[in-house]
N, CA, C and O atoms as a GROMACS GRO file, in nm:
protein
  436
    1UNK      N    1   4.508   0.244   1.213
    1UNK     CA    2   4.480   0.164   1.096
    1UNK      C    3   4.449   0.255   0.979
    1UNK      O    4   4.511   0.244   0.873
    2UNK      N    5   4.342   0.356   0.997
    2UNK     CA    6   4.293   0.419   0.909
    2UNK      C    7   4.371   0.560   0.954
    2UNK      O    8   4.377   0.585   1.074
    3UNK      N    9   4.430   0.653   0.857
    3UNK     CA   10   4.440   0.820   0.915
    3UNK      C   11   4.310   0.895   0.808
    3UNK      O   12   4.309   0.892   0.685
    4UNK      N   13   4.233   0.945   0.878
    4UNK     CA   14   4.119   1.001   0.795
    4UNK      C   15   4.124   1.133   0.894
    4UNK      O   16   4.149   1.135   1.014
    5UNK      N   17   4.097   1.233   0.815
    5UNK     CA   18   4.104   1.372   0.840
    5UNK      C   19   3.955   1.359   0.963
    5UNK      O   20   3.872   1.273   0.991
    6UNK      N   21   3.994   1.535   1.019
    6UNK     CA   22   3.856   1.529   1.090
    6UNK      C   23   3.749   1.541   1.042
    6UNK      O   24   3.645   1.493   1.086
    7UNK      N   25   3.765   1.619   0.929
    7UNK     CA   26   3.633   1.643   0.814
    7UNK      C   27   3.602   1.469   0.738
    7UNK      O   28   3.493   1.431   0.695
    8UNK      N   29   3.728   1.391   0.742
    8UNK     CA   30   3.639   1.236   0.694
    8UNK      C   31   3.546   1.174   0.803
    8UNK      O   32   3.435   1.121   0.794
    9UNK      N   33   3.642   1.201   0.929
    9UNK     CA   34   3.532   1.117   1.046
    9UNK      C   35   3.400   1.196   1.083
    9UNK      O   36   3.306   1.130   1.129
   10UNK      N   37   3.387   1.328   1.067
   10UNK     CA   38   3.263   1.350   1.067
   10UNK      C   39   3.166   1.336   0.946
   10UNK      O   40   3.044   1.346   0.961
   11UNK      N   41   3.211   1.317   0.856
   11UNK     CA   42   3.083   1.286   0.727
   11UNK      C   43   3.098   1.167   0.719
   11UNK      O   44   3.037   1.128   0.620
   12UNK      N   45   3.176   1.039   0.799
   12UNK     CA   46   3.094   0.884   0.800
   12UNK      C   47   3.051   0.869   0.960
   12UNK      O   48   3.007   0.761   0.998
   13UNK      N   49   3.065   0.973   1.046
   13UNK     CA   50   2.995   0.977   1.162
   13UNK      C   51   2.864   1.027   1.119
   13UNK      O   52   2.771   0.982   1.186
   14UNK      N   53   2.824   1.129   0.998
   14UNK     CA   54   2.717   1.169   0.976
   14UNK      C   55   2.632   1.052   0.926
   14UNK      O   56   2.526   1.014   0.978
   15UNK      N   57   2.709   0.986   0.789
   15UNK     CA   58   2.648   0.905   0.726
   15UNK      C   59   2.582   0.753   0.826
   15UNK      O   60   2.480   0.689   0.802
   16UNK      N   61   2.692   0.730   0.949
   16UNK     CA   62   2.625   0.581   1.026
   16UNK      C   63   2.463   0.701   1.106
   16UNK      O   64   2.343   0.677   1.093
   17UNK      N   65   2.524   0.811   1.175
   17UNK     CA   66   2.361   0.864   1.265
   17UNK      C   67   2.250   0.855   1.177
   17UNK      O   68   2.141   0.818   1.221
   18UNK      N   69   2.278   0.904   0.979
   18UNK     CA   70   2.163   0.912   0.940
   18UNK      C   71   2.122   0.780   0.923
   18UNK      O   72   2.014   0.752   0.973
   19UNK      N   73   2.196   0.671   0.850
   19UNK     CA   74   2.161   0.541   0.831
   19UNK      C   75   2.092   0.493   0.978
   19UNK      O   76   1.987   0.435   0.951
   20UNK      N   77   2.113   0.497   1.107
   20UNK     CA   78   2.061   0.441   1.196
   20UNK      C   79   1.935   0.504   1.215
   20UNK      O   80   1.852   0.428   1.264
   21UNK      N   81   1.888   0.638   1.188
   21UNK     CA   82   1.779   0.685   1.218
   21UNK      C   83   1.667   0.654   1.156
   21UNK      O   84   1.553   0.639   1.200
   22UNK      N   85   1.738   0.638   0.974
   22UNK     CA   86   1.671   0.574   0.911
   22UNK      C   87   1.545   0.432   0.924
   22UNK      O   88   1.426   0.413   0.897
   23UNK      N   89   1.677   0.347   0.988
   23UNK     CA   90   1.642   0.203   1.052
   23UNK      C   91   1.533   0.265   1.136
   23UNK      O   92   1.420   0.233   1.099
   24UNK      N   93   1.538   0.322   1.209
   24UNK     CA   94   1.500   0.331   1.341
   24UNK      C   95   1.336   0.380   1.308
   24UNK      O   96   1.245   0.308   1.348
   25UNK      N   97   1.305   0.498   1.237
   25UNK     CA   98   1.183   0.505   1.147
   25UNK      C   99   1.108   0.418   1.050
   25UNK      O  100   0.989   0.426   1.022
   26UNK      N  101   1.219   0.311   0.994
   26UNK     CA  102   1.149   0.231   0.885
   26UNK      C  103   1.069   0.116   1.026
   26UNK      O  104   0.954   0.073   1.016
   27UNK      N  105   1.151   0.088   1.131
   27UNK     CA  106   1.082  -0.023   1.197
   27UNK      C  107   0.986   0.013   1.303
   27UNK      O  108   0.915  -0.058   1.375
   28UNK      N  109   1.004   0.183   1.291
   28UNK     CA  110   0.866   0.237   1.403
   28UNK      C  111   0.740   0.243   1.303
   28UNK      O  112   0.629   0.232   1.355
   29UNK      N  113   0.747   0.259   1.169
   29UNK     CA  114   0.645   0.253   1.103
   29UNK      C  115   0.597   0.079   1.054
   29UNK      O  116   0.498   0.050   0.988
   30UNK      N  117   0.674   0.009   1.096
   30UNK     CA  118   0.655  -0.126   1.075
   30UNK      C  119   0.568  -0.163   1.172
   30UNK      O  120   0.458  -0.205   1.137
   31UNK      N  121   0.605  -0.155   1.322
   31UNK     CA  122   0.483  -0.168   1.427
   31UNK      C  123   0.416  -0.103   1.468
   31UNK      O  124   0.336  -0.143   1.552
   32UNK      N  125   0.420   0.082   1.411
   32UNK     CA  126   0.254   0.112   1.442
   32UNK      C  127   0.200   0.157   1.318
   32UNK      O  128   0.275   0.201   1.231
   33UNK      N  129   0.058   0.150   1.300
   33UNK     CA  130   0.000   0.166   1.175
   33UNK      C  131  -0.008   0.312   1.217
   33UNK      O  132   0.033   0.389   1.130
   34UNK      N  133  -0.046   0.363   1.317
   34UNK     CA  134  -0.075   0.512   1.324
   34UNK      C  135   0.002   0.587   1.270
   34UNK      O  136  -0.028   0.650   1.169
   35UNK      N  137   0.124   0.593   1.332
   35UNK     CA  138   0.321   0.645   1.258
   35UNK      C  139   0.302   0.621   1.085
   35UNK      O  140   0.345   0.705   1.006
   36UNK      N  141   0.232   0.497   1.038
   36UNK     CA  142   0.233   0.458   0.887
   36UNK      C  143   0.145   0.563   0.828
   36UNK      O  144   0.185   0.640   0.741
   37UNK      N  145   0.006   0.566   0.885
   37UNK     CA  146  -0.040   0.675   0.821
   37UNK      C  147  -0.002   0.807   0.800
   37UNK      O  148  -0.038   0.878   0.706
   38UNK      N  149   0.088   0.844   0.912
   38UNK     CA  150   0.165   1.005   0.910
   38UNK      C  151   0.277   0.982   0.820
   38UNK      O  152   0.266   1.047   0.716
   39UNK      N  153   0.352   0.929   0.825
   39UNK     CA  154   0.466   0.922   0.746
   39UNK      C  155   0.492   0.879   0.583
   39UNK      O  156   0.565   0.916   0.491
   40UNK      N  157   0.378   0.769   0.609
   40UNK     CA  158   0.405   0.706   0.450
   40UNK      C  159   0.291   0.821   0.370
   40UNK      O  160   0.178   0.854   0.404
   41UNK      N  161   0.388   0.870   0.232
   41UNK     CA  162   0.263   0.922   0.126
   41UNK      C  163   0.203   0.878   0.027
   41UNK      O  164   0.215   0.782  -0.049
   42UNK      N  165   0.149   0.949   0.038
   42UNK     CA  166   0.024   0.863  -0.010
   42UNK      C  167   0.052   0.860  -0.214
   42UNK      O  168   0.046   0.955  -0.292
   43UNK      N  169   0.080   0.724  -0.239
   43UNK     CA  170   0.112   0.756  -0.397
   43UNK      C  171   0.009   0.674  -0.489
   43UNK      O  172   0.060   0.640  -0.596
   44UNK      N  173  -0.105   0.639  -0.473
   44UNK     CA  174  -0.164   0.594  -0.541
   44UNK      C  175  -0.212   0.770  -0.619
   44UNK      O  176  -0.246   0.874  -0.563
   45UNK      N  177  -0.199   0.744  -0.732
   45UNK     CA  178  -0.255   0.920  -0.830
   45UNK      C  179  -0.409   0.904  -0.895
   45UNK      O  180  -0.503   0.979  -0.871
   46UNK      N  181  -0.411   0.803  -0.973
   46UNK     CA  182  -0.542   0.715  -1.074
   46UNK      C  183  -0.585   0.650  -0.981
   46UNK      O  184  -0.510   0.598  -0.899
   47UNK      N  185  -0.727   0.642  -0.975
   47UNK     CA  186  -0.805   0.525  -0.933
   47UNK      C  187  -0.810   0.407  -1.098
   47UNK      O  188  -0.796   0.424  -1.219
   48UNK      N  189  -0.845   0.270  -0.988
   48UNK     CA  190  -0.837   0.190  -1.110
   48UNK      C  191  -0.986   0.133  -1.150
   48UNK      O  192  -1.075   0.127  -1.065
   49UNK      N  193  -1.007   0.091  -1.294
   49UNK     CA  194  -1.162   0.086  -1.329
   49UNK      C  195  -1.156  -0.073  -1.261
   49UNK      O  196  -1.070  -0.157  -1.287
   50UNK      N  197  -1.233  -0.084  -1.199
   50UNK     CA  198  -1.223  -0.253  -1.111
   50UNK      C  199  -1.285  -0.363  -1.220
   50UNK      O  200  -1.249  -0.479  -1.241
   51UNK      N  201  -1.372  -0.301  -1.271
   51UNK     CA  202  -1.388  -0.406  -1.441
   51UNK      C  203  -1.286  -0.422  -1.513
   51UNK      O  204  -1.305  -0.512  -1.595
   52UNK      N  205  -1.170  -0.368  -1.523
   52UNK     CA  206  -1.080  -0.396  -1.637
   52UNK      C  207  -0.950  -0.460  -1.535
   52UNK      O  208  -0.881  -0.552  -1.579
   53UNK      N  209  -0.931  -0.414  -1.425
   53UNK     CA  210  -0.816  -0.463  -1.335
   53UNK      C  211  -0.781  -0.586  -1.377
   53UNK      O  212  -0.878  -0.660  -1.389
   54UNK      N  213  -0.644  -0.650  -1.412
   54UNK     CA  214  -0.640  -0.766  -1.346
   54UNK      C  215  -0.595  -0.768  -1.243
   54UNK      O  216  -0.583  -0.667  -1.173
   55UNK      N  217  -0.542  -0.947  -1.191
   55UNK     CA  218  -0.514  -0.996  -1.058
   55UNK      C  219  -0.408  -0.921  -1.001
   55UNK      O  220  -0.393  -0.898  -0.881
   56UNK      N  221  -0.314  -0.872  -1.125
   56UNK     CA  222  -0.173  -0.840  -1.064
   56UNK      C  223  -0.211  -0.685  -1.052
   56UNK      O  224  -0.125  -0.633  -0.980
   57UNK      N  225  -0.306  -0.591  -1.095
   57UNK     CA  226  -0.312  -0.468  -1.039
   57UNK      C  227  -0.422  -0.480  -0.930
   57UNK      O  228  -0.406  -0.401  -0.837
   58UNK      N  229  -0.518  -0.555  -0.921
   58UNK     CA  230  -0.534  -0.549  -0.748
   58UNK      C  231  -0.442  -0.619  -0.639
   58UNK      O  232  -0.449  -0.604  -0.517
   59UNK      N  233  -0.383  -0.672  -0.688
   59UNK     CA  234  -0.300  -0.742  -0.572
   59UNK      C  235  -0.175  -0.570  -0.546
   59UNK      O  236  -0.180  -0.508  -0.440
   60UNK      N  237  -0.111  -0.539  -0.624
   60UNK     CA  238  -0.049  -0.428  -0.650
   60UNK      C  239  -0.099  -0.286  -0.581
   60UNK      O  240  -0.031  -0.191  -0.541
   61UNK      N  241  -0.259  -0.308  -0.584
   61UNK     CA  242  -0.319  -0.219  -0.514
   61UNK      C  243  -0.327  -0.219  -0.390
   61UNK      O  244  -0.330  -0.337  -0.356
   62UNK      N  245  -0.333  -0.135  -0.279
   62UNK     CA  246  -0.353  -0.125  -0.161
   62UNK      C  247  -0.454  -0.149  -0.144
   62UNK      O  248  -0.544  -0.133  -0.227
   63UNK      N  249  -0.475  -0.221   0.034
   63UNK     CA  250  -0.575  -0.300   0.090
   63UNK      C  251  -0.609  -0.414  -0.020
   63UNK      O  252  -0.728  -0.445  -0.026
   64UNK      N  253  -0.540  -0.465  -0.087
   64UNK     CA  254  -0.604  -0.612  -0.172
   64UNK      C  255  -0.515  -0.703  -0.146
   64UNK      O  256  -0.403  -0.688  -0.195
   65UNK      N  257  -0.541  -0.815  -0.069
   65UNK     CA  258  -0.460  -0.933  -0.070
   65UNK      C  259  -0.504  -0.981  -0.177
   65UNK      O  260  -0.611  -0.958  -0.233
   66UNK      N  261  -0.367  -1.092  -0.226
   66UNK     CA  262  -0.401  -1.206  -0.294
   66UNK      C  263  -0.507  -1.260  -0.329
   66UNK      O  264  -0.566  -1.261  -0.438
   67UNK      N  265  -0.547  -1.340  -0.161
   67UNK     CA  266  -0.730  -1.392  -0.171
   67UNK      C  267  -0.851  -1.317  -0.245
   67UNK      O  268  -0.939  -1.373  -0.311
   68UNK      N  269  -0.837  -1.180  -0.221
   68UNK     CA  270  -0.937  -1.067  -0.209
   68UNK      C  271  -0.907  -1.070  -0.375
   68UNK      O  272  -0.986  -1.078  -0.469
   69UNK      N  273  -0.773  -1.061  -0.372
   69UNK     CA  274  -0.840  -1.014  -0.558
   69UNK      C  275  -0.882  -1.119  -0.650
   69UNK      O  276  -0.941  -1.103  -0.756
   70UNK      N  277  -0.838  -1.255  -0.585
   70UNK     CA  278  -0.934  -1.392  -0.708
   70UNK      C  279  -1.017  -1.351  -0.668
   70UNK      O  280  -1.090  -1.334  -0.765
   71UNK      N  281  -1.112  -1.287  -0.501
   71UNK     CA  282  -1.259  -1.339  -0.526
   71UNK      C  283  -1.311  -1.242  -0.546
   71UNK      O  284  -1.432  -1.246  -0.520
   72UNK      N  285  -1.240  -1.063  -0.617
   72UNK     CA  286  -1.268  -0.983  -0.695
   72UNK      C  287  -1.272  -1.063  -0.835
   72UNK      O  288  -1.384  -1.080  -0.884
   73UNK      N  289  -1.186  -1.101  -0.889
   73UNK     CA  290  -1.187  -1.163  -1.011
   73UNK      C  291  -1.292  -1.243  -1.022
   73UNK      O  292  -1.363  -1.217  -1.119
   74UNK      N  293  -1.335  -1.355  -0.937
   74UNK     CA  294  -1.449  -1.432  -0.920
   74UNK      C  295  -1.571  -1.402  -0.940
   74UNK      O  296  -1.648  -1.441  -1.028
   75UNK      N  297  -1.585  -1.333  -0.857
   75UNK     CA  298  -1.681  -1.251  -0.888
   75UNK      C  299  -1.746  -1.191  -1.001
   75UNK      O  300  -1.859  -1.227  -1.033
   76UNK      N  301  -1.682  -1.101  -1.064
   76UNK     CA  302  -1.682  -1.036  -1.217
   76UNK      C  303  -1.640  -1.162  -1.298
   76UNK      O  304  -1.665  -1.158  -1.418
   77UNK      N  305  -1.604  -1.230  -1.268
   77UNK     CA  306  -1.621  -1.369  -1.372
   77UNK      C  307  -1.803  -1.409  -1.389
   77UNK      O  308  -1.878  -1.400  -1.486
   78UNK      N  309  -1.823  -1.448  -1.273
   78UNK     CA  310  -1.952  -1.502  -1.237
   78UNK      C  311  -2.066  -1.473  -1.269
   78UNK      O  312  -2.148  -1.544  -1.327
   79UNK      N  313  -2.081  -1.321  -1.217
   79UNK     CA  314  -2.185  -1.229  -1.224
   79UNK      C  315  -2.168  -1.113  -1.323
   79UNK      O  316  -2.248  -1.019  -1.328
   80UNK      N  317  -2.085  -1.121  -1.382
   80UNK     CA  318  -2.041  -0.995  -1.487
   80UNK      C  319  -1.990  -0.871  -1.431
   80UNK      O  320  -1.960  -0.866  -1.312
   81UNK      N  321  -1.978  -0.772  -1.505
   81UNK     CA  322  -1.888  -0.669  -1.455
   81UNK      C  323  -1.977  -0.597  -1.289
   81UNK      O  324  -2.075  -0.644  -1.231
   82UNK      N  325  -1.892  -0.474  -1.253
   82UNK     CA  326  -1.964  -0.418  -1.137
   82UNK      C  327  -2.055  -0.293  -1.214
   82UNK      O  328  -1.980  -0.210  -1.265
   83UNK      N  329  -2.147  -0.274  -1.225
   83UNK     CA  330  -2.195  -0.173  -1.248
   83UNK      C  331  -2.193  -0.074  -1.133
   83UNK      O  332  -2.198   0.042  -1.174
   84UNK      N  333  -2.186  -0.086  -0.984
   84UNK     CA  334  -2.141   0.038  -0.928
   84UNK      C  335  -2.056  -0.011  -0.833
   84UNK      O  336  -2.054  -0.130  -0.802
   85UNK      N  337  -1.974   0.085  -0.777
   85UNK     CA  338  -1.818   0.034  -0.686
   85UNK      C  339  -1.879  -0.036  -0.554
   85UNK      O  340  -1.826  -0.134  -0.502
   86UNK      N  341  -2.006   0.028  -0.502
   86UNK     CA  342  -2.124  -0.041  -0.375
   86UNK      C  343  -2.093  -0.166  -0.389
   86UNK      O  344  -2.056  -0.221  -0.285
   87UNK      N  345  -2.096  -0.255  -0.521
   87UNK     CA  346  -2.137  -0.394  -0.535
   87UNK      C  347  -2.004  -0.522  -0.479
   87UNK      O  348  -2.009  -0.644  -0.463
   88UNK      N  349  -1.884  -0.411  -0.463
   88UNK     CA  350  -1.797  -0.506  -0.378
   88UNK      C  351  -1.814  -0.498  -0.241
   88UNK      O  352  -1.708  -0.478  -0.181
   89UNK      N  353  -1.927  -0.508  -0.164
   89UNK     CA  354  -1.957  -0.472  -0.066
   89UNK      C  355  -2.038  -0.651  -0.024
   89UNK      O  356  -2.051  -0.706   0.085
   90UNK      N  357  -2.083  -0.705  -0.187
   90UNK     CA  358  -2.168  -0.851  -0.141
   90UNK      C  359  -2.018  -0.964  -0.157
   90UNK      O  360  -2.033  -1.086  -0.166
   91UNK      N  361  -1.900  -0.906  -0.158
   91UNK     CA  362  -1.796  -0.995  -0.172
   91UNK      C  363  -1.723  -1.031  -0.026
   91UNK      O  364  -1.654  -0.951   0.036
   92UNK      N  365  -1.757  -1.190   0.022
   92UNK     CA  366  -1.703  -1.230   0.162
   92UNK      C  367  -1.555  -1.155   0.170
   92UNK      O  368  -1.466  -1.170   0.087
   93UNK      N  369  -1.548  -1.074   0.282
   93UNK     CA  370  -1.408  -0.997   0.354
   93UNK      C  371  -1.394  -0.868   0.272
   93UNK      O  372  -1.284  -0.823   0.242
   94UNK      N  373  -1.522  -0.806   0.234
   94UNK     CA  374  -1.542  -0.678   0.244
   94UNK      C  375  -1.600  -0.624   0.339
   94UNK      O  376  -1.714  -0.671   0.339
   95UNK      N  377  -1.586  -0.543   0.431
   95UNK     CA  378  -1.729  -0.512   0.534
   95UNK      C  379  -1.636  -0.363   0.518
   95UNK      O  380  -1.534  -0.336   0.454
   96UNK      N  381  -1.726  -0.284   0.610
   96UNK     CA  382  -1.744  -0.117   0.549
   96UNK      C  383  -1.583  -0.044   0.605
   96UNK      O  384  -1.567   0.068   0.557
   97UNK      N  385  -1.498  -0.078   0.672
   97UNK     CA  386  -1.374  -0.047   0.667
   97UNK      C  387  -1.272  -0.052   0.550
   97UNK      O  388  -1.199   0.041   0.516
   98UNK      N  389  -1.282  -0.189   0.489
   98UNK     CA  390  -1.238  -0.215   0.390
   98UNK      C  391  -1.237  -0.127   0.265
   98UNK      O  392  -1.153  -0.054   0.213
   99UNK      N  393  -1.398  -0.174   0.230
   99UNK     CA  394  -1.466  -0.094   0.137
   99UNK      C  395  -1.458   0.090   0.166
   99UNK      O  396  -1.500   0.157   0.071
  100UNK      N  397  -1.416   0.154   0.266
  100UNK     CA  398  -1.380   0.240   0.244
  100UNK      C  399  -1.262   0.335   0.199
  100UNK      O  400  -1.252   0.454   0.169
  101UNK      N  401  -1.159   0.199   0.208
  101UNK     CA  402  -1.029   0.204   0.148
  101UNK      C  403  -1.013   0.150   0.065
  101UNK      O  404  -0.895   0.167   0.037
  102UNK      N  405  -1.073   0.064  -0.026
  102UNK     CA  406  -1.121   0.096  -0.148
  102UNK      C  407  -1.185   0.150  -0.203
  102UNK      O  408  -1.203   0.108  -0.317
  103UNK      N  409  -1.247   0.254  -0.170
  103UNK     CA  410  -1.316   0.364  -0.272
  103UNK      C  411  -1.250   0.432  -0.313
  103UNK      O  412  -1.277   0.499  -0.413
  104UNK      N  413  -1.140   0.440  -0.248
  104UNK     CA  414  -1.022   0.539  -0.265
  104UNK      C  415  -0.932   0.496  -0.390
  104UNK      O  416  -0.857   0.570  -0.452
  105UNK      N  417  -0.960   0.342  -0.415
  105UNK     CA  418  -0.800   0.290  -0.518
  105UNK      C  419  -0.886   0.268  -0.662
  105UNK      O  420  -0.835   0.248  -0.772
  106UNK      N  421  -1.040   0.278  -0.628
  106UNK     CA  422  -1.117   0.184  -0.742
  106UNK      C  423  -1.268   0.262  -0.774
  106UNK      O  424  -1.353   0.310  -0.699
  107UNK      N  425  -1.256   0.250  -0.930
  107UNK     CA  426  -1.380   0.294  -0.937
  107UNK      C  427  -1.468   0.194  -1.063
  107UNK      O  428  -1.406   0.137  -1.152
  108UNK      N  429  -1.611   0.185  -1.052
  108UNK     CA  430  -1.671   0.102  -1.161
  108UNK      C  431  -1.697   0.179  -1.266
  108UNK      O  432  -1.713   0.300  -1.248
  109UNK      N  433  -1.707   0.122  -1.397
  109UNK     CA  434  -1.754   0.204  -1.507
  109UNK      C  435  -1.811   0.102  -1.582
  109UNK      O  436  -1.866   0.127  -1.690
   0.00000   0.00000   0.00000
């Protein structure tokens, strides 16, 4: 059907092994988080001031669901800004795992 040189069938024999290996890494880092931490890098550069954030840069941020960032927003609605980053610690579905991966994305000022 096709006449393709030997030099064509080996550079789309190259191109399907790399594409499959590809696959094959994107869905080993899909079911283990351990593999995620080695592999994925790390690109957050800036921490963000959590008083000025809105919804769509904590949601954007790592470790913040949806929920988590209205009842970040809620919060600093309510009670006014954070005066120290500790204080998302009295917000329901923070407990000290969390909050330690956010210290990393967020800071108060």
């Amino acid at each position: 059907m096709f006449s393709l040189t030997p030099d064509e069938r080996k550079v789309i024999l190259f191109i399907l092994a790399a594409s499959l290996a590809g696959l094959g890494i994107d869905f080993s880092i899909k079911i283990n988080s351990r593999l995620r931490t080695f592999v994925v890098a790390e690109t957050n550069i800036a921490k963000i001031n959590i008083n000025q954030a809105s919804l769509e840069d904590l949601i954007f941020s790592r470790c913040v669901s949806a929920s988590l960032a209205r009842k970040i927003i809620a919060r600093r609605d309510t009670q006014g800004r954070f005066n120290r980053l500790e204080d998302l610690k009295e917000i329901e579905g923070i407990g000290p795992k969390r909050y330690e991966k956010l210290e990393g994305s967020f800071f108060a000022q």
